[in-house]
C-alpha positions as CSV (number, residue, x, y, z in Angstrom):
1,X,103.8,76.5,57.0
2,X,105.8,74.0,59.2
3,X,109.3,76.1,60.0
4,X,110.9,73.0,61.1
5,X,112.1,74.3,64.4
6,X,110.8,71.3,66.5
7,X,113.2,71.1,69.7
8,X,115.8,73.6,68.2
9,X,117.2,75.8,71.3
10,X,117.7,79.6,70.1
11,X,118.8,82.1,72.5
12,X,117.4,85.3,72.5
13,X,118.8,88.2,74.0
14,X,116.1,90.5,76.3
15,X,113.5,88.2,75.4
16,X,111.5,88.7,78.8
17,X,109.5,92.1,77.4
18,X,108.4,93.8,74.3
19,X,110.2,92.3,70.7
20,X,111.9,89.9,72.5
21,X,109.1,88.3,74.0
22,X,107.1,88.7,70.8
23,X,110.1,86.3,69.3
24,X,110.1,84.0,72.4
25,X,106.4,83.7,71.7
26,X,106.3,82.7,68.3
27,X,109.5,81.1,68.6
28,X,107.8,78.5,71.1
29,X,104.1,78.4,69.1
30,X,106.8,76.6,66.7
31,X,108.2,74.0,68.5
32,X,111.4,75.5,69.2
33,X,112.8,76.0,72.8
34,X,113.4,79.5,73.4
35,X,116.1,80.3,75.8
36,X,115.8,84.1,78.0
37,X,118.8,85.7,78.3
38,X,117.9,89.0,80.4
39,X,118.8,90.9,83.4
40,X,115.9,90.5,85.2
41,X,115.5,87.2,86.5
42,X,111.8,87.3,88.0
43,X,110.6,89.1,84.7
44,X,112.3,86.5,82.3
45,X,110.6,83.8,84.9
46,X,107.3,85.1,83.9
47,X,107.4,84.6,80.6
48,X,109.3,80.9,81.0
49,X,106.5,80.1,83.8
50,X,103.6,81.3,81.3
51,X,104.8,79.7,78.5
52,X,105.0,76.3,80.8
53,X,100.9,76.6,81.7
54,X,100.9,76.4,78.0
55,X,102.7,73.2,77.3
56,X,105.5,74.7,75.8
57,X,109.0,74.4,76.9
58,X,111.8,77.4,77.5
59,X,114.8,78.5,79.6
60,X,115.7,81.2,81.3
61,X,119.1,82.9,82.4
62,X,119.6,86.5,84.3
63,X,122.2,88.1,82.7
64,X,123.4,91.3,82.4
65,X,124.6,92.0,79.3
66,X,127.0,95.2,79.4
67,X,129.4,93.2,81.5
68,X,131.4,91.7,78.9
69,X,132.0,88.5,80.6
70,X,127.9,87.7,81.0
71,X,128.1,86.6,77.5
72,X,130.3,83.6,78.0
73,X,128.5,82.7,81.0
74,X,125.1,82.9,79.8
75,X,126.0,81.0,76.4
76,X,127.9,78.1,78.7
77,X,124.2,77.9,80.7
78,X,122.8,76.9,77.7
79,X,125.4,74.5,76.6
80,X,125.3,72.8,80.0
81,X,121.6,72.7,80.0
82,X,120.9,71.8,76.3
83,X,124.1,70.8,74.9
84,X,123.4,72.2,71.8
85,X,122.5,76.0,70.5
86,X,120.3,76.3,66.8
87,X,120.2,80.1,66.7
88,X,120.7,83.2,68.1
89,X,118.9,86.4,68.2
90,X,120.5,89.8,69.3
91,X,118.0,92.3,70.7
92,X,119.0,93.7,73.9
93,X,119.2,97.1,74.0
94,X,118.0,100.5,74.6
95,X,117.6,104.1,73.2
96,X,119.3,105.7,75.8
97,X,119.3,109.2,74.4
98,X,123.1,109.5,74.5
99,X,123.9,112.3,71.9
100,X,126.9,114.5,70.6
101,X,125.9,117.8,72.7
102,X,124.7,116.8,75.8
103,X,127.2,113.1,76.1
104,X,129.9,112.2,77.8
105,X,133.1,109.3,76.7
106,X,132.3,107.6,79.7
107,X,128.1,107.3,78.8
108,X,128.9,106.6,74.8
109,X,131.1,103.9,75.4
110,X,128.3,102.2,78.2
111,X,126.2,102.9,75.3
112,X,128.0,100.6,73.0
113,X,128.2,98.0,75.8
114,X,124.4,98.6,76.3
115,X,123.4,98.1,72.3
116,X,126.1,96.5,70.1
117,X,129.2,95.1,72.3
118,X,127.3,91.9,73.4
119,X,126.0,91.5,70.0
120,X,129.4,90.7,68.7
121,X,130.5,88.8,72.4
122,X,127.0,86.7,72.3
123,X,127.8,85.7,68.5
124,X,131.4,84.8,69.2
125,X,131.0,82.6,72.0
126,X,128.0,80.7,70.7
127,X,129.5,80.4,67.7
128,X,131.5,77.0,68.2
129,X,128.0,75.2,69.0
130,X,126.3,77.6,65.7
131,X,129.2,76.1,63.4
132,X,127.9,72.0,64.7
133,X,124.4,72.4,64.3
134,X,124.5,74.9,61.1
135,X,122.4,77.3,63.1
136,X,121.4,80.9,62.5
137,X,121.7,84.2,63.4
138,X,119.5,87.3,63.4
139,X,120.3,90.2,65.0
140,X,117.7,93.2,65.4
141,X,118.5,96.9,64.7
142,X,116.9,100.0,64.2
143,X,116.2,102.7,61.7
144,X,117.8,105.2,63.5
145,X,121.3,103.3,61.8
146,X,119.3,104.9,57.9
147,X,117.3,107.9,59.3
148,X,119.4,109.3,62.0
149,X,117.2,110.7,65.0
150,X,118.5,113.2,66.8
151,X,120.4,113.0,70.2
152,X,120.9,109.6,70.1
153,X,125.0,109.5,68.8
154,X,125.8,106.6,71.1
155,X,122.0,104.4,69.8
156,X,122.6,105.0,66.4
157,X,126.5,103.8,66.2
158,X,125.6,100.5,67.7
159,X,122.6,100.2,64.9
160,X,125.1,100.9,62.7
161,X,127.4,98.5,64.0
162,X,124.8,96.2,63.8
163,X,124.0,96.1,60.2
164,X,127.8,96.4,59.4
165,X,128.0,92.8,61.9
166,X,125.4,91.2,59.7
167,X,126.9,91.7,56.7
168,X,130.3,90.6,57.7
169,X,129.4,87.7,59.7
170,X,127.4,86.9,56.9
171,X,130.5,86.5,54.8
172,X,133.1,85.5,57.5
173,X,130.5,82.2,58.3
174,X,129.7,81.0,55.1
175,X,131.8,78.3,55.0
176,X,130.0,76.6,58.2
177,X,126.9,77.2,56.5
178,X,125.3,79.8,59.4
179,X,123.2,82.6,57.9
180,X,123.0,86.0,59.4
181,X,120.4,88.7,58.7
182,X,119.2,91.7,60.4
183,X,115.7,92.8,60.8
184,X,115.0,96.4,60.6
185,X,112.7,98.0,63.4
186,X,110.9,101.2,63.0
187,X,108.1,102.3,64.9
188,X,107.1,99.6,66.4
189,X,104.9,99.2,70.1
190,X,106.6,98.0,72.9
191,X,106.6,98.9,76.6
192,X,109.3,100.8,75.7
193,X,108.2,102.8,73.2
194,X,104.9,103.8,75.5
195,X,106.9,104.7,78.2
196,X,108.8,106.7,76.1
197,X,105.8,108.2,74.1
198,X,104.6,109.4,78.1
199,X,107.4,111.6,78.7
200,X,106.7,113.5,76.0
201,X,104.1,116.9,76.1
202,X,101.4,115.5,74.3
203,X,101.7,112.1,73.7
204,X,98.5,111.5,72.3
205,X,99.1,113.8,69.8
206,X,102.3,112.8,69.1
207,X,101.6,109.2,68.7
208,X,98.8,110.2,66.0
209,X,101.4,112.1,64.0
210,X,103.8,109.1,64.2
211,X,101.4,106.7,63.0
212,X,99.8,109.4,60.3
213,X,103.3,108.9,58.6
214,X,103.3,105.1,58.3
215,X,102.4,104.0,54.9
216,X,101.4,100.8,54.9
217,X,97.9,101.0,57.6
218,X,98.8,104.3,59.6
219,X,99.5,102.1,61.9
220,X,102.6,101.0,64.5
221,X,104.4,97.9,63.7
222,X,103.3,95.0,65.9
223,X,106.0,92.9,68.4
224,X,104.5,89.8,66.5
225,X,105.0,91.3,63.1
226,X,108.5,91.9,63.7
227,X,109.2,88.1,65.5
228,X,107.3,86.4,62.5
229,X,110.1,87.8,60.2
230,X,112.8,86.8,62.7
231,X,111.9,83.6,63.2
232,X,111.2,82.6,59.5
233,X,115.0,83.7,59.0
234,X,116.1,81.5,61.7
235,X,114.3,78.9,60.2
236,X,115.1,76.7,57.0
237,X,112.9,78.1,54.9
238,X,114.5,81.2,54.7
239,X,117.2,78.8,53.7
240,X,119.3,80.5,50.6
241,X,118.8,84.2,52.8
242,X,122.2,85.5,54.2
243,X,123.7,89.2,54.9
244,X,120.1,90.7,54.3
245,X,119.0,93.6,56.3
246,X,115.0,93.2,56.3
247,X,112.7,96.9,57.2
248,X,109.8,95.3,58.8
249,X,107.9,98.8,59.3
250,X,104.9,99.3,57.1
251,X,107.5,101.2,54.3
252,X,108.3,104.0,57.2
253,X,112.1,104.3,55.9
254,X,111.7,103.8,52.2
255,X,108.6,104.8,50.9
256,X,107.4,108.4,50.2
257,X,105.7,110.1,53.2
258,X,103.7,111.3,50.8
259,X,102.1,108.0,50.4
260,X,101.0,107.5,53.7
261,X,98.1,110.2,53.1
262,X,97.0,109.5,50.0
């Protein structure tokens, strides 16, 4: 199926590792021009650089995103490189483990900064060139928003946040014609998530008991399988889709554990 994204520029938040290079891959396998907004400049490099030995264009820009004014400076980069911006995907962030018992004020609010604040600064800055070219926008959340997790306050607010933003940029945009959906993450491997599955006592173990409860496969959710979904809502084909929040997770929040052993 031809997405129709030949030579549209779509920014996408921490797109040097993990989901967000999984959507900067697929994202250029389309045509499109992916543009690497990311703190790190040398790792966001490595992806632009690789992507180059492969024919395909992109654009990079070090930013970090918990100062507030990064946004406006990474989304006039793009403007004065491009001149136009097509779409915008928000997924920088991390589960930083800030919880009710064991936070502080000071480490929930960089939380918020961290996960949910440059969502809403990303989207509002971009949003004069969104409203000329009738882009898109996805932004990517997590179950913990539904599930809850446990010692994560700070992380699940901002997923919350996240799916509340969809929905009412979904409305407040409808009259320039710019769709906004959310796509759901579950368990899904990253470098994150391994690093994180390490820490633990027996991570071996604890991976198998994870992946016993997914129904669909008993398996993790792929980077790829989670940027395929993202990228056909950014796309026109996904063109009558607006205010949807879309579990792309093998069933993990909805379906009956139950299910994933029978």
């Amino acid at each position: 199926m031809d997405l129709k994204l030949q030579n549209k520029v779509v920014i996408v938040t921490g797109g040097a590792k993990g989901i967000g290079e999984g959507i900067v891959q697929v994202l250029a396998s389309e045509g499109a021009i992916p543009v690497i907004v990311g703190r790190n400049a040398e790792d966001n490099q490595k992806v632009v650089d690789a992507l180059a030995a492969a024919g395909k264009e992109s654009f990079q820009i070090a930013a970090e995103l918990t100062q507030p004014e990064a946004s406006e400076k990474a989304v006039n980069a793009v403007l004065e490189k491009y001149g136009r911006i097509d779409g915008l995907v928000n997924n920088a962030g991390v589960n930083d483990g800030v919880g009710l018992e064991n936070g502080t004020y000071d480490g929930f609010i960089a939380s918020l900064h961290k996960n949910v604040v440059h969502y809403y600064l990303m989207a509002h800055y971009a949003l004069p060139a969104l409203k000329a070219s009738k882009g898109s926008i996805v932004n990517i959340s997590s179950k913990t928003a539904d599930t809850g997790q446990g010692g994560t306050s700070a992380y699940a607010a901002s997923n919350g946040g996240r799916n509340a933003l969809t929905r009412e940029w979904a409305v407040e945009l409808l009259k320039y014609g710019i769709r906004v959906n959310s796509v759901i993450v579950a368990e899904c491997w990253t470098p994150l998530y391994e690093k994180w599955i390490e820490t633990l006592p027996n991570p071996k173990e604890k991976l198998a008991s994870i992946t016993a409860n997914i129904p669909l496969g008993n398996r993790m959710t792929t980077a790829e399988e989670i940027a395929n979904m993202t990228v056909f809502l950014l796309s026109e084909r996904s063109s009558h889709t607006t205010g949807q929040l879309i579990y792309v997770d093998g069933g993990y929040v909805h379906l009956d554990r139950a299910l994933a052993n029978s």
